[in-house]
C-alpha positions in Angstrom: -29.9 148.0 -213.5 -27.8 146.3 -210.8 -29.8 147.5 -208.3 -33.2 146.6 -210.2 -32.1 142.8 -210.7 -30.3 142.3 -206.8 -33.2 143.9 -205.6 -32.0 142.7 -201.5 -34.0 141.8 -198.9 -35.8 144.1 -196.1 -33.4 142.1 -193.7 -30.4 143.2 -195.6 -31.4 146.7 -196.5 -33.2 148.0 -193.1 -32.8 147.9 -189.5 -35.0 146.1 -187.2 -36.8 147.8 -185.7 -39.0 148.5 -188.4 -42.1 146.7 -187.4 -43.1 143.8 -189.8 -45.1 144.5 -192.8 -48.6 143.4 -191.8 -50.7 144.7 -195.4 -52.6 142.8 -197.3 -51.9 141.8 -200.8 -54.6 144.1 -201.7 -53.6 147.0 -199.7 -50.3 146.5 -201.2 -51.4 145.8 -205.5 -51.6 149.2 -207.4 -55.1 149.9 -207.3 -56.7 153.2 -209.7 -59.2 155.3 -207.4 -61.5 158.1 -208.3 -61.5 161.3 -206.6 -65.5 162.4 -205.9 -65.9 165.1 -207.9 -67.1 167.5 -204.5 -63.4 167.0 -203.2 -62.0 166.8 -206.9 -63.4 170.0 -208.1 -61.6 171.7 -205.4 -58.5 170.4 -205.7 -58.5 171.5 -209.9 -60.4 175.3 -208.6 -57.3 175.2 -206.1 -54.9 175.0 -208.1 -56.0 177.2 -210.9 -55.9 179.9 -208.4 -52.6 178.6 -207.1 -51.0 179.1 -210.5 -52.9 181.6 -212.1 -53.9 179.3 -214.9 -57.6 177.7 -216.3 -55.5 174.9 -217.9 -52.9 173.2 -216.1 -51.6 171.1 -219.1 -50.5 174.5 -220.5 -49.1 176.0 -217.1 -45.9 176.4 -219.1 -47.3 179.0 -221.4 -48.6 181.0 -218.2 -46.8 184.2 -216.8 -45.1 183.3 -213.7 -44.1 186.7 -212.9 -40.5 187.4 -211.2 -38.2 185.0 -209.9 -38.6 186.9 -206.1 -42.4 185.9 -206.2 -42.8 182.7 -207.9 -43.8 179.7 -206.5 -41.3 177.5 -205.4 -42.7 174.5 -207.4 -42.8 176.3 -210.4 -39.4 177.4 -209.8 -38.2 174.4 -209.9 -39.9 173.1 -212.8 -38.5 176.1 -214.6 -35.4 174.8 -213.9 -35.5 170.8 -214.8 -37.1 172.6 -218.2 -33.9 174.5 -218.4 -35.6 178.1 -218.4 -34.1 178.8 -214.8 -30.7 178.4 -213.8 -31.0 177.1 -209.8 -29.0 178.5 -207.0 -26.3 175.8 -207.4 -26.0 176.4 -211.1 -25.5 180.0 -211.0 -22.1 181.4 -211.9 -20.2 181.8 -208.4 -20.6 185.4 -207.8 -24.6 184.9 -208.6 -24.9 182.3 -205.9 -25.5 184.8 -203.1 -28.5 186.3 -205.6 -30.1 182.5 -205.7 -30.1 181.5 -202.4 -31.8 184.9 -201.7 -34.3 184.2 -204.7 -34.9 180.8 -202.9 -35.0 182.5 -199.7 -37.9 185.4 -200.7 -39.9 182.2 -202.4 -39.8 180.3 -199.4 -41.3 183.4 -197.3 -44.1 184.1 -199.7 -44.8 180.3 -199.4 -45.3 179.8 -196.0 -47.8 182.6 -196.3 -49.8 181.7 -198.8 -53.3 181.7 -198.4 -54.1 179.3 -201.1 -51.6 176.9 -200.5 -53.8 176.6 -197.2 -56.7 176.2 -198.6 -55.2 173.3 -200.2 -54.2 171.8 -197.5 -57.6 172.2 -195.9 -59.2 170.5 -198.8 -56.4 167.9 -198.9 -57.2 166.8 -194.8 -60.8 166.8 -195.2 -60.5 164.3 -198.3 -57.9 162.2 -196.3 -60.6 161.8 -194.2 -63.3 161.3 -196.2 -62.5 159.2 -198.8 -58.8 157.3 -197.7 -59.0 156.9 -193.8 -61.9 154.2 -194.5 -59.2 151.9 -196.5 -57.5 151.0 -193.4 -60.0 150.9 -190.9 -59.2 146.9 -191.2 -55.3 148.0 -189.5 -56.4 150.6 -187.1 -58.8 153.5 -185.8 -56.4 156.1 -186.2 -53.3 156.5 -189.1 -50.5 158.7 -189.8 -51.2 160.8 -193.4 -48.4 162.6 -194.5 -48.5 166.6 -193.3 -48.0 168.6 -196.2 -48.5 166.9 -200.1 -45.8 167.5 -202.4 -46.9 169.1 -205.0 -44.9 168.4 -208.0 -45.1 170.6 -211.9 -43.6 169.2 -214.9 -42.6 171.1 -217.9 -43.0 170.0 -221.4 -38.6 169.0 -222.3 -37.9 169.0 -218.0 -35.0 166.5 -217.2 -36.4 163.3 -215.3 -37.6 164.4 -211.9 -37.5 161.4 -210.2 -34.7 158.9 -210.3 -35.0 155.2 -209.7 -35.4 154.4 -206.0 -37.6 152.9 -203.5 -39.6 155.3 -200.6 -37.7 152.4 -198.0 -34.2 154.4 -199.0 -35.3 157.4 -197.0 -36.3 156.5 -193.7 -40.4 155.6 -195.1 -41.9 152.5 -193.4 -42.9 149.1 -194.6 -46.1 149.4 -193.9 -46.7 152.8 -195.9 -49.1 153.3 -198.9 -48.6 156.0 -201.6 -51.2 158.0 -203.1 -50.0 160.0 -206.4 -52.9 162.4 -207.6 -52.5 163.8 -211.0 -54.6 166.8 -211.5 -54.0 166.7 -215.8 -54.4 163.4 -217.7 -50.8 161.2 -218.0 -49.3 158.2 -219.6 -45.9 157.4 -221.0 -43.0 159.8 -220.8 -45.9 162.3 -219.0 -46.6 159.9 -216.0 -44.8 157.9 -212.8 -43.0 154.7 -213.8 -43.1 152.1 -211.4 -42.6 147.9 -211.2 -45.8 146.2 -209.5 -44.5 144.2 -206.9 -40.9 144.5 -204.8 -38.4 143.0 -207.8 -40.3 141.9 -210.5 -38.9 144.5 -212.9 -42.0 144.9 -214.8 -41.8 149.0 -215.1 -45.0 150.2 -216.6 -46.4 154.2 -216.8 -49.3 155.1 -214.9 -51.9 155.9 -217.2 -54.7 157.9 -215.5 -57.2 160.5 -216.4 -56.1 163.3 -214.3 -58.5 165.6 -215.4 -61.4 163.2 -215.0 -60.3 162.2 -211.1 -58.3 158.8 -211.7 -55.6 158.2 -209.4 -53.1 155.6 -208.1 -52.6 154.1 -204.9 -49.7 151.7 -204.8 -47.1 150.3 -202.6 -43.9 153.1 -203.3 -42.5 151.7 -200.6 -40.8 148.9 -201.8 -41.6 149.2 -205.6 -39.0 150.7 -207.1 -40.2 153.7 -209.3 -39.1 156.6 -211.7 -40.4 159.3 -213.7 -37.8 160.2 -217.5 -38.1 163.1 -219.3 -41.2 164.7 -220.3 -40.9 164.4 -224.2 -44.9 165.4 -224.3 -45.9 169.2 -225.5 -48.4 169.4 -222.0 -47.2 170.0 -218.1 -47.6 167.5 -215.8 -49.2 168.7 -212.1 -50.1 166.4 -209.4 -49.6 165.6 -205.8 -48.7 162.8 -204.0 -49.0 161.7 -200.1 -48.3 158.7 -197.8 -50.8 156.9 -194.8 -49.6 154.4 -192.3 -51.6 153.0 -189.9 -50.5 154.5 -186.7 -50.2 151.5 -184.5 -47.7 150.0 -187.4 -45.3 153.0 -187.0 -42.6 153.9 -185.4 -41.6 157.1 -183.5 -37.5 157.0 -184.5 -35.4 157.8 -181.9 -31.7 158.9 -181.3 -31.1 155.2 -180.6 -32.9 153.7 -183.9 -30.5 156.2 -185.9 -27.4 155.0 -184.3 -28.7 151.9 -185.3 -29.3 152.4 -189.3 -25.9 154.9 -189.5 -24.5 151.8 -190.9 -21.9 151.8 -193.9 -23.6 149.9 -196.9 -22.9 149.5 -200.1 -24.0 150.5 -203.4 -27.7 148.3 -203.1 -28.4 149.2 -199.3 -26.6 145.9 -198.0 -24.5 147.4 -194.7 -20.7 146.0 -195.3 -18.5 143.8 -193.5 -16.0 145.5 -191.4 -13.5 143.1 -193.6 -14.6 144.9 -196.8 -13.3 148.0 -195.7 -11.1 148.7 -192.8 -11.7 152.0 -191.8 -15.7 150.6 -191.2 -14.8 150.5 -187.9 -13.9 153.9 -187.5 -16.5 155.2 -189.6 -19.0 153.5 -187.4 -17.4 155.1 -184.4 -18.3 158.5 -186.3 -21.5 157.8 -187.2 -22.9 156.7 -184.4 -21.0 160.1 -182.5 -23.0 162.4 -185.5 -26.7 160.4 -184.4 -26.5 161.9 -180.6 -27.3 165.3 -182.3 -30.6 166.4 -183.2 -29.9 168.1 -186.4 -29.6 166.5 -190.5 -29.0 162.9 -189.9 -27.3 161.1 -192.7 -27.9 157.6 -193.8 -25.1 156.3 -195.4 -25.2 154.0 -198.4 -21.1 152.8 -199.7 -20.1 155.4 -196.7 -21.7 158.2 -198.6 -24.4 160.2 -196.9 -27.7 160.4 -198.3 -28.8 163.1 -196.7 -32.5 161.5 -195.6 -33.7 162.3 -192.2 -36.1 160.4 -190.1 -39.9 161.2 -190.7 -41.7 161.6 -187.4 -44.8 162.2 -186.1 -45.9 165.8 -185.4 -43.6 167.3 -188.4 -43.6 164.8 -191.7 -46.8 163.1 -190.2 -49.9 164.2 -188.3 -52.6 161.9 -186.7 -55.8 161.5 -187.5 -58.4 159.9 -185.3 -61.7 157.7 -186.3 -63.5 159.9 -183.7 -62.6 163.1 -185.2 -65.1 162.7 -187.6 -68.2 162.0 -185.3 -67.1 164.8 -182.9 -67.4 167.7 -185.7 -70.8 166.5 -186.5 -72.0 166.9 -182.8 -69.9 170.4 -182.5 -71.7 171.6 -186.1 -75.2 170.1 -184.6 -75.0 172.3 -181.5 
């Protein structure tokens, strides 16, 4: 609640080289879209062959076969529904046997041939029906690599705690797409305010089944999700576009510059407030010279977000691309 009425500024909570937010009011106003049924009847026949299952509001009731082959999403849905213990919950001699569970689910992940289906679907639509909406910013943009795909049990714990996308290295001028694949309101759905501080935290109540979905500004409105009190499963996906000439590439020196000790709401600290800072910064900015986890630090407490960059959490996607597949199919 603290954090919800303090709300601080992008000058106090980022760095600066974060190029200024440039969207429109529009682009930035929570806006419900309909998915064309050809692309929308894809995603629902790829994902009842994902899962195994004609209704996805019941995916709870499905058979989701042995822990060594199920999917990782429904893994962890089986958990935050409290019919899984997870790797970090298992008694200490069992941890060994979850992180190879985790391991095996990972592996058949990767593999499967769905999934990539999915994600061919999910590039073509990108292109089809969202890379239009910001051809006012730019003839090429950034859309997020790989969805997340996220299941929700009927009694799961609240998946999502209250935060803002700009806590974990997402850019201001980033706009969230959150595609629900089964209808949603109330303790079923996303919570979120609709504008940067006004509080106002409201469901999002969409049609799922019928195509309705939300785009809206995540980064800066803060949002949640609370416990699914509701007897059907939630399944949707979610992704992220910035226009590419409005991002940037982080490097080693950007880090350095964000490994900043701050306080409980994101503000960085005075030196005076603490006076280890110093050394801490000293630390820090040692830990950014490597290319592995980088940690951003919030009260001097790590995180654990890592800069999203281009080629791995985003790939480009050019106006052309669409003009050159006609000629190639032509020929």
């Amino acid at each position: 609640k603290a954090r919800m009425s303090l709300h601080p500024s992008k000058d106090e909570r980022f760095p600066l080289w974060q190029k200024k937010c440039v969207l429109s009011d529009a682009m930035r106003a929570e806006d419900v879209q309909v998915c064309p049924p050809k692309y929308y009847e894809q995603f629902q026949a790829v994902f009842r062959e994902l899962f195994q299952c004609d209704d996805l509001s019941q995916l709870h009731k499905a058979d989701h076969g042995p822990v060594e082959t199920m999917l990782p999403v429904i893994y962890h849905a089986r958990i935050q529904a409290k019919l899984e213990k997870g790797a970090r919950g298992l008694e200490k001699g069992n941890r060994p046997e979850g992180k190879r569970i985790i391991k095996a689910q990972k592996k058949n992940w990767h593999h499967n041939k769905t999934f990539k289906k999915f994600l061919a679907v999910y590039t073509e639509y990108v292109r089809e029906c969202i890379f239009p909406q910001f051809k006012e910013y730019d003839s090429e943009i950034l859309y997020q690599a790989e969805p997340i795909l996220r299941v929700v049990f009927p009694g799961s714990v609240a998946s999502a705690k209250l935060h803002s996308d700009s806590e974990f290295w997402h850019q201001c001028n980033e706009v969230n797409y959150w595609v629900p694949m089964t209808d949603v309101a109330g303790a079923n759905s996303l919570w979120s305010e609709s504008s940067p501080g006004q509080g106002d935290f409201h469901s999002f109540d969409l049609r799922g089944s019928q195509g309705q979905l939300m785009r809206f500004y995540g980064n800066e409105c803060m949002h949640y999700t609370m416990e699914n009190t509701t007897p059907v499963t939630r399944v949707s996906f979610d992704f992220r576009i910035i226009p590419a000439r409005l991002f940037t590439n982080v490097t080693q020196q950007h880090i350095a510059s964000s490994l900043l000790p701050r306080d409980e709401c994101g503000r960085k600290r005075k030196a005076s407030e603490d006076d280890g800072d110093q050394n801490e910064k000293s630390e820090l900015e040692q830990q950014a010279q490597g290319d592995d986890m980088v940690k951003l630090w919030c009260g001097g407490k790590p995180r654990g977000a890592k800069p999203l960059l281009e080629g791995e959490y985003y790939l480009r996607m050019k106006a052309e691309e669409k003009a050159e597949e006609q000629e190639e199919s032509t020929e």
